[in-house]
N, C-alpha and C positions, 0 to 999 in steps of 0.2 A: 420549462426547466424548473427542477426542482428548486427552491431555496439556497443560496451557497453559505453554509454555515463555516468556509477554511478561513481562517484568521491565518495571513499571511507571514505577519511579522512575528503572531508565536509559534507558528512551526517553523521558522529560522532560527529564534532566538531559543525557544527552549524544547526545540523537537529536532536538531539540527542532524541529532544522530542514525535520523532515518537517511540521509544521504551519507554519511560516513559508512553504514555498514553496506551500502551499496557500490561502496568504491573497487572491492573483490572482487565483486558480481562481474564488474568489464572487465578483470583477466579471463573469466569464463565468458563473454562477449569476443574475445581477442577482434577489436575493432582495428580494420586497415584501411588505409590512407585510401580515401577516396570514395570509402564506400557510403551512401544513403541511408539512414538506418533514422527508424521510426523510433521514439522515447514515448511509450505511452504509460499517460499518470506522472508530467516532467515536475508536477509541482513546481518549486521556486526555480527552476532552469541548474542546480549545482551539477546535476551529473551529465546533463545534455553538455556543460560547458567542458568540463573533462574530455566527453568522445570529440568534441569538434576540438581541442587541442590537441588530441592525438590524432588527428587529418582526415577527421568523418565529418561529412555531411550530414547533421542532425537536424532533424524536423519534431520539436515537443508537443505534446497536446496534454490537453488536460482539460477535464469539463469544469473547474472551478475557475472563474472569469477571477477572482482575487488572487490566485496560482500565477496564472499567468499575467497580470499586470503586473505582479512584483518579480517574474522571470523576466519581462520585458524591457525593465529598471533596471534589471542586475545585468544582464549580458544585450544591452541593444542591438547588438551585432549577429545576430542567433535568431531562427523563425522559433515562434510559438503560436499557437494558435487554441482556441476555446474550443475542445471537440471529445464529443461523447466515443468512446471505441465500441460501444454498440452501437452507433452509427456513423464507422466507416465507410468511404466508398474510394479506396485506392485500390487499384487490379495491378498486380507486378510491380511495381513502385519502387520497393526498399529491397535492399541485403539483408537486411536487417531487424524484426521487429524487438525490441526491450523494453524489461517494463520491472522497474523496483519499487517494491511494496505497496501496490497499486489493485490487483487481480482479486485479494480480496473483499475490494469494496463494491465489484462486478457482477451486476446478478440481469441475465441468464449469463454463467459461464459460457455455457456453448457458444451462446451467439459472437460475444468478445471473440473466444478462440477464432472459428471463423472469420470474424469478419479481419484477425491479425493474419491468417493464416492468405486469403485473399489479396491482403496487401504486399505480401512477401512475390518476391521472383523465382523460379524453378530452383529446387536447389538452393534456397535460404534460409535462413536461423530465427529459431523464436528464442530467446534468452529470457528468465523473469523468476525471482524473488518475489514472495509473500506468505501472509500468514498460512500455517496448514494445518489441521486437527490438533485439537487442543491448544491451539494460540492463545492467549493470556485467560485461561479459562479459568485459576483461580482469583484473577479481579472480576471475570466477567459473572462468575458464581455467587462471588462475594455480592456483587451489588443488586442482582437479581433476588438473593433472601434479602438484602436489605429492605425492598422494594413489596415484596410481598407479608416481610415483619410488619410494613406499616401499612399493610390492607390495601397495597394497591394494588391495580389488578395489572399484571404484565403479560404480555400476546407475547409468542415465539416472533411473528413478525418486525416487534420492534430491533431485534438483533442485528445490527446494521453489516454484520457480514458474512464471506462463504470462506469458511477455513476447512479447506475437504481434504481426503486422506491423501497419500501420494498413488495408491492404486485406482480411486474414483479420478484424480487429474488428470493423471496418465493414460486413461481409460477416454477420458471426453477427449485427448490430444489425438487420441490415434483413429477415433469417429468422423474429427476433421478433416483427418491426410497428411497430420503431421507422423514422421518415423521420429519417435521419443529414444534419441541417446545419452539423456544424461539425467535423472531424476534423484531427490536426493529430499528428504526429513529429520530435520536436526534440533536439537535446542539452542536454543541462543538467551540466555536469560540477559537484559538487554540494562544497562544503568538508565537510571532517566536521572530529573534536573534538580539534586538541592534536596533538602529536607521535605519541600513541599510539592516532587517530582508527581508522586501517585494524581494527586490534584489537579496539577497542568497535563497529565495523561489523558484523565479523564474528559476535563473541559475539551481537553481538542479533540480527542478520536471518539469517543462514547455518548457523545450526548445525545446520539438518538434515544439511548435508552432511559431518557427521562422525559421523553416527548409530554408535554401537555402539563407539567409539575413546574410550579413556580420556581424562583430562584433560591430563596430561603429553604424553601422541603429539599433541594437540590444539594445544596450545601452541606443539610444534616444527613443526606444519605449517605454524600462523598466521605465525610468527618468521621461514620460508623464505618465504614467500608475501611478509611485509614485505621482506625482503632483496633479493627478485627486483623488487619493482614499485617500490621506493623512488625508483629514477630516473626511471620514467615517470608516478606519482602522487602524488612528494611534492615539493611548491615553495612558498615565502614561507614554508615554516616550520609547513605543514599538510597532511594528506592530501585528495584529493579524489576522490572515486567517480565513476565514470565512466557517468553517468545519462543514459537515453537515455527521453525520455516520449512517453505519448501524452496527448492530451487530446480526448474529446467531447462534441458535444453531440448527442442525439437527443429526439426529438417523436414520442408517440403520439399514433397516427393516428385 
């Protein structure tokens, strides 16, 4: 298993708003009483606790083992459990598979899809939110010329994620077997935390793309990345990401 770089307590304290915009997402879930429904990517457990108040049987996973300790804290009444969703092995299982702001940290997509698609019963719903083309691509731009300003050498691999179009998703969904009835690419320019929001963005979602660079070179690249986009992403006195989602829905057939 790869290294678990989630800092628990700061995607509660100053990332919390990834579970706030996910709260609409389960009217498009419309979760009923009773039903099994898989939360894949549950992070700190907030949204799994929501579907099992409204009378679902919720099973979380998440491959980050500090996700899920600090989901285990907060709702001990609730299963979670450390597990990769490219390595499922549920056959029929859930009503239900869900997943917010998770898919694209997932690489091979297909396999994921698949293997949610597998875990589903005849006649059941994939629901799931995430990043989609053009997801925060001018921080992601920004720090990429920072990074090459200062002679370093940056691989497309270090890009730690898949933000595909809605016709390439839609296109792997219906490869698997799922019938795509609800697909949908929007912007969402997103607030993040305080004057020094861009900052705590970065340290938690991005830091692959400084793999191998001290802390100090770290800091001066985040410091010129604030300086460069400060007039194009900070106003009222907060930063805000420049969030571009997808949202679907699929039915196995």
């Amino acid at each position: 298993m790869s290294r678990d770089h989630w800092n628990a307590q700061l995607y509660d304290g100053k990332h919390s708003f990834v579970s706030k915009f996910g709260e609409d997402l389960l009217e498009l879930l419309a979760p009923e009483k009773g039903e099994y429904i898989l939360d894949v990517g549950c992070g700190t457990g907030d949204l799994a606790c929501k579907l099992n108040e409204l009378g679902a049987n919720v099973m979380g996973i998440d491959q980050s083992e500090n996700m899920i300790e600090q989901a285990k804290k907060k709702y001990p009444h609730l299963t979670f459990k450390v597990q990769n969703v490219l390595n499922l092995s549920y056959h029929c299982e859930f009503d239900a598979v869900f997943s917010n702001a998770t898919l694209h940290w997932v690489k091979p997509p297909k396999k994921a899809l698949s293997c949610m698609y597998n875990a589903l019963k005849p006649n059941s719903r994939f629901v799931a939110e995430f990043g989609g083309k053009g997801n925060v691509q001018i921080i992601t731009d920004e720090i990429i010329s920072q990074l090459k300003k200062l002679g370093i050498h940056y691989k497309d691999d270090q890009f730690p994620w898949y933000f595909p179009s809605i016709g390439e998703y839609s296109m792997l969904m219906e490869e698997v077997g799922f019938r795509v009835v609800f697909a949908q690419h929007f912007d969402r320019p997103t607030p993040l935390d305080g004057e020094h929001g861009l900052k705590y963005w970065i340290n938690m979602f991005a830091a692959g793309m400084f793999e191998g660079l001290n802390d100090e070179l770290k800091d001066l690249i985040i410091t010129k990345v604030e300086n460069n986009l400060k007039s194009i992403l900070f106003h009222d006195n907060r930063w805000f990401a420049d969030y571009k989602r997808i949202r679907v829905v699929g039915v196995k057939q």
